[in-house]
N, C-alpha and C positions, 0 to 999 in steps of 0.2 A: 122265972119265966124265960122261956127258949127264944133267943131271936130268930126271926123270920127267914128262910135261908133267901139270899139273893139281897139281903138287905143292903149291907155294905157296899154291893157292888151298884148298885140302884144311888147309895148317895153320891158315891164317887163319882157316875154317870152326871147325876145334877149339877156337882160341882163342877164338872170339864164344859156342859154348856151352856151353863151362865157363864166363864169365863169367858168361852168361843165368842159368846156372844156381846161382849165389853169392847170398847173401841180400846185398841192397844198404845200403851205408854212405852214403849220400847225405843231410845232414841237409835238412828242405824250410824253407827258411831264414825265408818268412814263419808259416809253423805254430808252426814250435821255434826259440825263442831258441838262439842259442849259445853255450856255456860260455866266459867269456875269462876271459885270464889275468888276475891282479888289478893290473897295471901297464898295462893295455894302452892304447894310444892313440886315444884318439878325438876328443873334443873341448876347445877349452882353455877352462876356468874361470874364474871374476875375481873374487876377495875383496876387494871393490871398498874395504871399512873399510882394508884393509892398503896400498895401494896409495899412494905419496907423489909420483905423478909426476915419478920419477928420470928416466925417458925410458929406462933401461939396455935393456930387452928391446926397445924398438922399435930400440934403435942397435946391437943385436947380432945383431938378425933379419938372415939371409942374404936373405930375402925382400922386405924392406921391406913387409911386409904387415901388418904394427901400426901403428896412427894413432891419435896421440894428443893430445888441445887442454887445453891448460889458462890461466887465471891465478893473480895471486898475490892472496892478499886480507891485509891487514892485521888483526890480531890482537890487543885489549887486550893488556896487559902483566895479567902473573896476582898481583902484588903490587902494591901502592902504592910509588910511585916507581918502579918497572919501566919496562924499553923496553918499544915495542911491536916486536913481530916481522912478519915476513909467512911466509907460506906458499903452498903450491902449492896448487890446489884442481882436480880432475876434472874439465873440462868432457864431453870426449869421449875413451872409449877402445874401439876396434874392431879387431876382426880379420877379415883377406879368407880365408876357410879357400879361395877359390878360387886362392890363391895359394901358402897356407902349405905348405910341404913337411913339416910332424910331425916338424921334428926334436928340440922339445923346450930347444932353446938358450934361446928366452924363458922359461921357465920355470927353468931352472939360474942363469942369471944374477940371477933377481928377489932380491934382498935381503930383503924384507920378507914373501916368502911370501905375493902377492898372486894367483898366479897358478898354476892346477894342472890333469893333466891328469885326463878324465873318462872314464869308459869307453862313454862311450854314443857310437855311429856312428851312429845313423838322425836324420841332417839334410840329406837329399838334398833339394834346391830345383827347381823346375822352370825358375826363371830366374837368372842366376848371377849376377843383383843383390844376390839374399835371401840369398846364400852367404859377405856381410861382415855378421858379426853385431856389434852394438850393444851398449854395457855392460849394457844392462838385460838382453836376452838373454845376454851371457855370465855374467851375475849367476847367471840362470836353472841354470843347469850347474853352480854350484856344489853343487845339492843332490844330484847324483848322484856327484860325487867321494865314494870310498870312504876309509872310516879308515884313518887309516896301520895297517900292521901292527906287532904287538904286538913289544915288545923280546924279545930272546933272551933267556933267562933264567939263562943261564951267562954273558950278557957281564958286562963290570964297571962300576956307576954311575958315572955322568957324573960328573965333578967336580965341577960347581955342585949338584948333588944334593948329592952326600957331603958338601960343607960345609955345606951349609943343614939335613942331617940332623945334624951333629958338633953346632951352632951351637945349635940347637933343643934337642936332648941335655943341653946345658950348660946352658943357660937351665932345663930342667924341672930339673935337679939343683938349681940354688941356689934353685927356688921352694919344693924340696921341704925344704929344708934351713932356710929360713926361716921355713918351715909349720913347721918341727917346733920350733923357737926358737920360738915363738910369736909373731914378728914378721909384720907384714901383708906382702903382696908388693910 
C-alpha cells in the first residue's frame, strides 16, 4: 500500500506543536546557576601547605599536563647534636586544564591530600595560554572545594578513633580514681 503523499510532513507538523505547546525545561544557564551534584568535576585544587613534591600526580597524569619545579633546602637539625636534613620546597606547580582530560588520577594518587576537585566550571579563557593555571590561582580554588560529606552514622568507627576513645576512657578513669584518693593527678 502507497502512503499518503503529504503524510510525513502532516506528522512532523504534529509533532512541532505539541512540543510548541509544553511548557519549556530549558535552564537559561547564564540567568540560573545549576544544581551540581556534590562530587562534580570542575576544577583541581591545590592545598599547597600539604603538598611534599612527591612528583606522584605529575608521573601518573596520562596527560603530562602537571609541571612541577622544585629544590631542596637544608633544614637545621631540631635538637642539639641532630643531622641536619633537606627537604623538597615548591617552586612551581601548574596545571594545563587545556590539556587535562578530568580524569581525577592526580588526585587518587596524592598521598598527602594536596590536591582536590572543585565544582566550579566557569574558567573559560579567551586565550589558551591563561587555561595553565599557576599555584597561586589553583591555591585560589581551594576555597570553593566543598566539605567532605558527613560519615554514615550506622557505619562502624575507624579504629584509630576507637582507640584513642578506649585510651582517653582509661586515662579519665584513673584521674578519677586518684581524685577520689585524694591523690594529685
Amino acid at each position: 500500500m502507497s502512503p499518503v503523499p503529504g503524510s510525513g510532513l502532516a506528522k512532523g507538523l504534529a509533532v512541532t506543536l505539541r512540543t510548541m505547546t509544553r511548557k519549556t525545561v530549558t535552564a537559561q544557564y547564564p540567568d540560573t546557576q545549576p544544581e551540581l551534584p556534590p562530587r562534580s568535576r570542575g576544577v583541581i585544587g591545590l592545598f599547597e601547605e600539604n603538598c611534599t613534591v612527591c612528583m606522584l600526580c605529575a608521573r601518573e597524569c596520562p596527560d603530562w599536563c602537571i609541571y612541577i619545579d622544585s629544590h631542596k633546602e637544608t633544614v637545621p637539625p631540631a635538637a642539639p647534636g641532630g643531622r641536619e636534613r633537606s627537604r623538597n620546597v615548591l617552586d612551581r606547580f601548574a596545571i594545563d586544564f587545556s590539556l587535562c582530560m578530568y580524569c581525577g588520577i592526580c588526585i587518587e594518587v596524592c598521598p598527602f591530600d594536596a590536591l582536590f576537585w572543585s565544582p566550579e566550571f566557569e574558567y573559560a579563557e579567551t586565550d589558551i595560554h591563561e587555561l595553565t593555571h599557576e599555584r597561586d590561582r589553583l591555591r585560589e580554588w581551594m576555597w570553593t572545594v566543598p566539605e567532605p560529606p558527613a560519615l554514615d552514622p550506622g557505619a562502624e568507627e575507624p579504629k584509630e578513633i576507637a582507640a584513642a576513645r578506649r585510651t582517653a576512657e582509661k586515662l579519665a578513669v584513673q584521674q578519677t580514681r586518684q581524685e577520689e584518693e585524694g591523690g594529685a593527678p
